[in-house]
Every structure is written in structure tokens, then in C-alpha cells.
C-alpha positions in Angstrom: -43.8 -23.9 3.5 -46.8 -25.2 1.3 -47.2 -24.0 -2.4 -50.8 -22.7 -3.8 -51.7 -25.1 -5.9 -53.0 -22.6 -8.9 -56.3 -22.9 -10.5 -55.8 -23.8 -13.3 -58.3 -22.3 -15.8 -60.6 -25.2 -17.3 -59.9 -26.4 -21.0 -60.3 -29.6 -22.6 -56.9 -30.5 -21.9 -56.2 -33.9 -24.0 -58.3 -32.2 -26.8 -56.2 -29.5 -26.8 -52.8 -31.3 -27.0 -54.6 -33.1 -29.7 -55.3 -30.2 -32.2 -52.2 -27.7 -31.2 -49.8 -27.2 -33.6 -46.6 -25.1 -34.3 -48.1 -21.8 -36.2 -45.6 -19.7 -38.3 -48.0 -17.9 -40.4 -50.9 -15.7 -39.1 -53.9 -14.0 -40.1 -53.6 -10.0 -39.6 -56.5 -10.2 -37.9 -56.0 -8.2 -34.6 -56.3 -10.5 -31.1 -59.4 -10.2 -29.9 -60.4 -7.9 -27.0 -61.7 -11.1 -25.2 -58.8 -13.1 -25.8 -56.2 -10.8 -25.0 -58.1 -10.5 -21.3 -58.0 -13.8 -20.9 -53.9 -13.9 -21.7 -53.4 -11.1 -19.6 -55.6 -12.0 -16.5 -53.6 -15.8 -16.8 -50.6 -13.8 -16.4 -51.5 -11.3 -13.3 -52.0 -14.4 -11.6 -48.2 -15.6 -10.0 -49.4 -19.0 -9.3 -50.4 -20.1 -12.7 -46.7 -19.4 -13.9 -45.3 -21.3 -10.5 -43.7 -24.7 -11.7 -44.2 -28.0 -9.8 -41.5 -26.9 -7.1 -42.2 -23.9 -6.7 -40.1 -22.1 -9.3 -41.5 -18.3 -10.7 -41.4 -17.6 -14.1 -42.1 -14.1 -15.1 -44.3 -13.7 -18.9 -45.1 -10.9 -20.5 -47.4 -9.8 -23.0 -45.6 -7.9 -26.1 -46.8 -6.5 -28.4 -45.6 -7.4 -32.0 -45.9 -3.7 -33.7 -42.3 -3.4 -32.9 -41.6 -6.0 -35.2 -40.6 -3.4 -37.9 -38.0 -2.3 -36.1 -34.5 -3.0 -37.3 -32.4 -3.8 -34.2 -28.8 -1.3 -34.6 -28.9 -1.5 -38.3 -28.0 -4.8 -38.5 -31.1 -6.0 -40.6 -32.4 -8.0 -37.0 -35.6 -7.4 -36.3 -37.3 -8.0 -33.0 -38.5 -11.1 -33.5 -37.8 -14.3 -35.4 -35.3 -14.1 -38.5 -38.2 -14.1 -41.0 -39.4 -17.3 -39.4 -42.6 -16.2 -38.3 -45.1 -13.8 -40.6 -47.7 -11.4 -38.9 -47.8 -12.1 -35.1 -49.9 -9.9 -33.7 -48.2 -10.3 -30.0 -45.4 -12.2 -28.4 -45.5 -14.1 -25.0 -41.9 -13.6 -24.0 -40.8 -15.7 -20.5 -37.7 -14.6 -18.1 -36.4 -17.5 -15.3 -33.2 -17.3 -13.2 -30.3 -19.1 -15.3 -30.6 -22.5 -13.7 -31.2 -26.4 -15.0 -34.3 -26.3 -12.4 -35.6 -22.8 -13.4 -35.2 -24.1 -17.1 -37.6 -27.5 -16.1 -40.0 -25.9 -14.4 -40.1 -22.9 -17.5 -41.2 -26.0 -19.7 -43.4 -27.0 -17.3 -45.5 -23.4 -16.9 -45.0 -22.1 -20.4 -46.4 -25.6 -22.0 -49.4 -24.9 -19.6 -49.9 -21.4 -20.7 -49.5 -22.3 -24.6 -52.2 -24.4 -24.1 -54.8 -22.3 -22.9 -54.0 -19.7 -25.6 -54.6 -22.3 -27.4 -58.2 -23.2 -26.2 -58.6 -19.4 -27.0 -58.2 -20.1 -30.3 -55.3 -18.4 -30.8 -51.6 -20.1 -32.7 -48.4 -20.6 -30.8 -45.1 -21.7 -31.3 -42.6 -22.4 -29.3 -39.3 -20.4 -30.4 -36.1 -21.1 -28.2 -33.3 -20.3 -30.8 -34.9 -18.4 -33.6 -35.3 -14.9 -32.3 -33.4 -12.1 -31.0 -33.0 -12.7 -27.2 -30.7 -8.7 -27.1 -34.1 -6.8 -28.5 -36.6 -9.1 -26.0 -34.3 -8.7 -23.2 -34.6 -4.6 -23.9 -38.4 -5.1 -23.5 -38.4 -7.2 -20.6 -36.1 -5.4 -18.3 -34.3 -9.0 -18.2 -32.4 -8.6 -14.6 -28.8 -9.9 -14.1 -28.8 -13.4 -13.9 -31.7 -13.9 -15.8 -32.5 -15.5 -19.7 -35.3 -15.7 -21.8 -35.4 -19.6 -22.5 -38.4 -19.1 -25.0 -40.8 -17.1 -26.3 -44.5 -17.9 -28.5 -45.8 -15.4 -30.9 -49.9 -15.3 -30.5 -52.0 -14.4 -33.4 -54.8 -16.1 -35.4 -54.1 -19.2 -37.7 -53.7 -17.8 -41.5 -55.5 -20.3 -43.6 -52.7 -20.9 -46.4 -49.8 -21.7 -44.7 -47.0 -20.4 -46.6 -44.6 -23.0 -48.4 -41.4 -22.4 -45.9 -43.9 -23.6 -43.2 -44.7 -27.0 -44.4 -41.0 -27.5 -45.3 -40.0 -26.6 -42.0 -42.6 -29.2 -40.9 -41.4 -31.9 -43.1 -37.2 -31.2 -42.2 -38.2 -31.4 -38.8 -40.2 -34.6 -39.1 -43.0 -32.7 -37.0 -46.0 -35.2 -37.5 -43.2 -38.0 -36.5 -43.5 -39.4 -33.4 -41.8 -42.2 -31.6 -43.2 -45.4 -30.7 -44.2 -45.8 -27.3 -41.5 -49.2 -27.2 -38.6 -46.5 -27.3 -40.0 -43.8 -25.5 -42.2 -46.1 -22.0 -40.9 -48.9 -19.8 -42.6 -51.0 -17.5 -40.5 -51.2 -14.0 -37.1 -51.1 -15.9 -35.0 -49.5 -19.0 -35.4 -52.7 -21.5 -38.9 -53.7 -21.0 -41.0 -51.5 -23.0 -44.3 -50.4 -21.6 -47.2 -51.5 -24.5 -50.6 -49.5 -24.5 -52.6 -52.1 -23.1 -50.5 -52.7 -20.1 -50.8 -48.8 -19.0 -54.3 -49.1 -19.0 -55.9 -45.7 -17.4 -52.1 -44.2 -17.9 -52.7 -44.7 -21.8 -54.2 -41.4 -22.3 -51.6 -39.5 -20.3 -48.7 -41.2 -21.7 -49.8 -40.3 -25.0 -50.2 -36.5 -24.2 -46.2 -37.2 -23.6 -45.3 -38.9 -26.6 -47.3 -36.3 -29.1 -46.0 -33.2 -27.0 -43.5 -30.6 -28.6 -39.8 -30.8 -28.5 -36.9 -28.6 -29.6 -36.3 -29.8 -33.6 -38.4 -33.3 -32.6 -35.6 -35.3 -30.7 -38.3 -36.1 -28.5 -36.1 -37.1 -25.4 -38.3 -37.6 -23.1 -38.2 -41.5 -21.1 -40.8 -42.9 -19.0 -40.5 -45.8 -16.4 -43.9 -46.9 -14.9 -43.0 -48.0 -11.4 -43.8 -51.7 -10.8 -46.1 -50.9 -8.1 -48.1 -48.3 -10.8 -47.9 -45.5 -8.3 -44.9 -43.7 -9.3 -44.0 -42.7 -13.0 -40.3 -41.9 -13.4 -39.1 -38.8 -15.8 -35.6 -39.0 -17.5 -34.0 -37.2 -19.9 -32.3 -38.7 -23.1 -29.7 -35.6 -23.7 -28.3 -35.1 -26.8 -24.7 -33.9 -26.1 -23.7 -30.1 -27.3 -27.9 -29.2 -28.3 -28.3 -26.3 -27.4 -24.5 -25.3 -26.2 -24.3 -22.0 -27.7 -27.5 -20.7 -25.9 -25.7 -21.3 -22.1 -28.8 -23.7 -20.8 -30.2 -26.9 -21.4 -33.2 -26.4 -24.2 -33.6 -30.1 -23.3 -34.6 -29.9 -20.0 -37.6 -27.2 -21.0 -39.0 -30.5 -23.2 -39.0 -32.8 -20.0 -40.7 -29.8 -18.6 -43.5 -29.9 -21.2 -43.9 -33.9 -21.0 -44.7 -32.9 -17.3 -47.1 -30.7 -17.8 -48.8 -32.9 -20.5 -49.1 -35.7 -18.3 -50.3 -34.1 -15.5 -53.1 -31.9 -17.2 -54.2 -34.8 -18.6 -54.0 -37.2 -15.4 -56.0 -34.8 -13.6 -58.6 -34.7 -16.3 -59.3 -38.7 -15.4 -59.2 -37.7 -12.4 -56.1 -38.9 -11.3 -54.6 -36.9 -8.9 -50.9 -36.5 -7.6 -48.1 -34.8 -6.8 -43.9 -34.3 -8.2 -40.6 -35.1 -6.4 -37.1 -35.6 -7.8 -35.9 -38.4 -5.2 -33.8 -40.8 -7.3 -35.4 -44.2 -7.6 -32.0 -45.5 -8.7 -32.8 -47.4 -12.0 -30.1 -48.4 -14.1 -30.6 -47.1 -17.9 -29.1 -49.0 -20.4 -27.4 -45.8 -22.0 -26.8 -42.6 -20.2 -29.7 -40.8 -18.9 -30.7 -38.1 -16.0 -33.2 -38.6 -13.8 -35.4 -35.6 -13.5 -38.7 -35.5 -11.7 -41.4 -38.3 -11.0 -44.7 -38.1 -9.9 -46.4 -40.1 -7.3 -50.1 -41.3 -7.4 -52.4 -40.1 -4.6 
């Protein structure tokens, strides 16, 4: 059985990796009649939330007037523990509770974030602020199924409030990691340098400036010696994310995925993902996730 490859709605794709950032402060400027269309028309359509193996994410639009409402007088409201001020809408997603559900949920969700954000509109990706038992009452959430993440939508407020930039600056979130720790060039221990990716530059860069859960950034690349395979691992950090019963991790090798490819295809580069092994030998311990082969 084939999978529809989805038609993916066109945006400047690198520009938009470029420019997104994590808003926690909106304007109370209603969402736009045009924009919320656009959301909601991306979301009838089941093959734009499909991830690269065919696994179905289910997103839904809520809206954020609810926010007021205390959750069984406990003070919780639905939403985000005070982390996020005036969202005028939440995207909220619901997978199966499995590693390759939780993958491909990076993979689709990434995608989605950024068109909202060639709308216009902020994002930000919440996976342990908010109150999953208030969401889950919204969504339906069926037995055997989690809500990895969820992204309130609004309009950027234009004076970010002072718990925003110190979130920014405890997470290190304009800190990236140099492409030496992060790209190797047909084995763990020789680093990949910018010049010797040549057309994979751009894509590989997408990668390195992508979101992660609190920065960690564990994404690691190996550029098959041939050029026609690049090899996905994941650098875990042992116990993140323990309490929440799946691997926040693996939604970050999901996003790197989706960064690369959008941006691949925007070159013009054109392939396709597997997860066959190709039996590297890291130098610490690492998981092989996905690669994707070169037409």
C-alpha cells in the first residue's frame, strides 16, 4: 500500500524557520477570519497531519475562551500555568501512545507550526507546561491515546513581557550548537564542516536552528559517504521527560525531519525516509531513528 504524498501548502520554508520563534505573549487581537480558514482547511485535510510512515495524528482547533476556567477548584486553568498570556486559540494534537507515533507527531506538528507561522500568526511549542486532564476533556482523547503537545495561536504582542525573555535566556534559546558536535561526514568522529555539505548546507542548518524541548538539541547527523543517504540519531538524555510516559525527545528528531526535508525540497532535492539501520558505531550511546535517501 502507497501513502498520498500531501500537498503541502507553499511557504517560504527556510525563511520561515528563519524568523519563527517561541511566542508567550500575544496581542488580544482576535485571529483573523482568513487565517483561522487557512488553520482549519490544513487540518480537514488527513494527509497533511500523516508522518513520513504513514502515522495519523489527529489536531484540533480550540478555542482559548475557556482559558478562564478553573479546572475542579484547584487554581488550574486550561492551559499553560501562567506561561502563556492571551492566546486566542490552541492547536492541541492526539497520537496513539507509541515511540513511532511520538516521531512522526514531531514530524507533522513542526510542519503545521510552520505554516501558521507563514500566516503570521505565534506558536510555541508546549509539551510539559499545560494541563493535558482539561485538553484531553476537549479532545475526546480515546484510550490509548496522549496529547504529546499542543501550540497556542495568537498574534505577536509587541512588548514581550519580562518572564518571556528570562525564560529565553534560562533556556539558552538563541544558543545553538556548532555544526562539529551536531554533523559527521561518513562516521561519528569526523565532523561534517559547512563547506564539505555543499547543497546540504542549507538543510542541515534548518536542523541545527530547529526547536527542541528546553534546547538540548539532540539531534545527530551522519552524511553517508556516498552523499545519498543522511542518517538521523538521537542523543537521549536519560529520565527527560520520564514523568510524562513518552519520549519528548523523539518529537525533536521528528522536527529536525521535517526541517530538513521542507527545506531539501525547496532546492529541489527530492527524497524519501526509511529506518533500515546502516550500522554505524557512535562513539557514545545513540539510537538510530530514520534516514532519508536521495532520489
Amino acid at each position: 500500500m502507497t501513502t498520498e504524498t500531501p500537498v503541502i501548502p507553499v511557504f517560504p520554508a527556510a525563511a520561515t524557520m528563519e524568523k519563527r520563534k517561541s511566542v508567550r505573549t500575544y496581542a488580544r487581537t482576535p485571529i483573523r477570519g482568513e487565517d483561522r480558514r487557512a488553520i482549519m482547511d490544513y487540518l480537514a485535510d488527513e494527509t497533511l497531519l500523516r508522518g513520513p510512515f504513514g502515522g495519523q495524528a489527529a489536531v484540533e482547533w480550540v478555542d482559548a475562551g475557556q482559558e478562564a476556567r478553573e479546572e475542579s477548584g484547584k487554581g488550574l486553568k486550561l492551559g499553560t500555568y501562567g506561561f502563556i498570556r492571551n492566546p486566542q486559540a490552541y492547536l492541541a494534537g492526539c497520537i496513539p501512545a507509541s515511540e513511532q507515533a511520538v516521531l512522526e507527531f514531531g514530524y507533522t506538528f513542526q510542519r503545521l507550526i510552520l505554516f501558521a507561522t507563514s500566516l503570521g500568526l505565534g506558536t510555541c511549542w508546549l509539551g510539559g507546561s499545560f494541563t493535558r486532564k482539561s485538553f484531553a476533556r476537549e479532545l475526546s482523547l480515546a484510550p490509548g491515546h496522549i496529547i504529546p503537545c499542543i501550540t497556542p495561536l495568537g498574534y505577536t504582542h509587541d512588548k514581550p513581557r519580562l518572564m518571556e525573555s528570562t525564560i529565553r535566556f534560562m533556556s539558552k534559546a538563541d544558543q545553538r550548537k556548532p555544526w562539529n558536535e551536531l554533523f559527521f561526514d561518513g562516521a561519528f568522529g569526523r565532523p561534517l564542516t559547512a563547506e564539505a555539505a555543499g547543497e546540504l548546507h542549507k538543510p542541515l542548518e534548518m536542523v541545527r536552528i530547529g526547536p527542541s524541548a528546553s534546547n538540548r538539541q539532540p539531534w545527530r547527523l551522519v552524511l553517508s559517504p556516498d552523499r545519498r543517504q543522511v542518517h538521523f540519531y538521537l542523543k537521549q538524555t536519560l529520565g527527560y521527560s520520564a514523568k510524562l510516559g513518552f519520549d519528548m525527545q523523539r518529537i525533536d528528531i521528528g522536527i529536525a525531519a521535517c526541517n530538513f526535508e521542507l527545506a531539501c525540497r525547496e532546492l529541489g532535492l527530492q527524497g524519501s525516509w526509511h529506518r533500515q539501520d546502516p550500522g554505524l558505531a557512535p562513539r557514545e550511546p545513540m539510537l538510530h531513528l530514520l534516514s532519508f535517501a536521495f532520489s
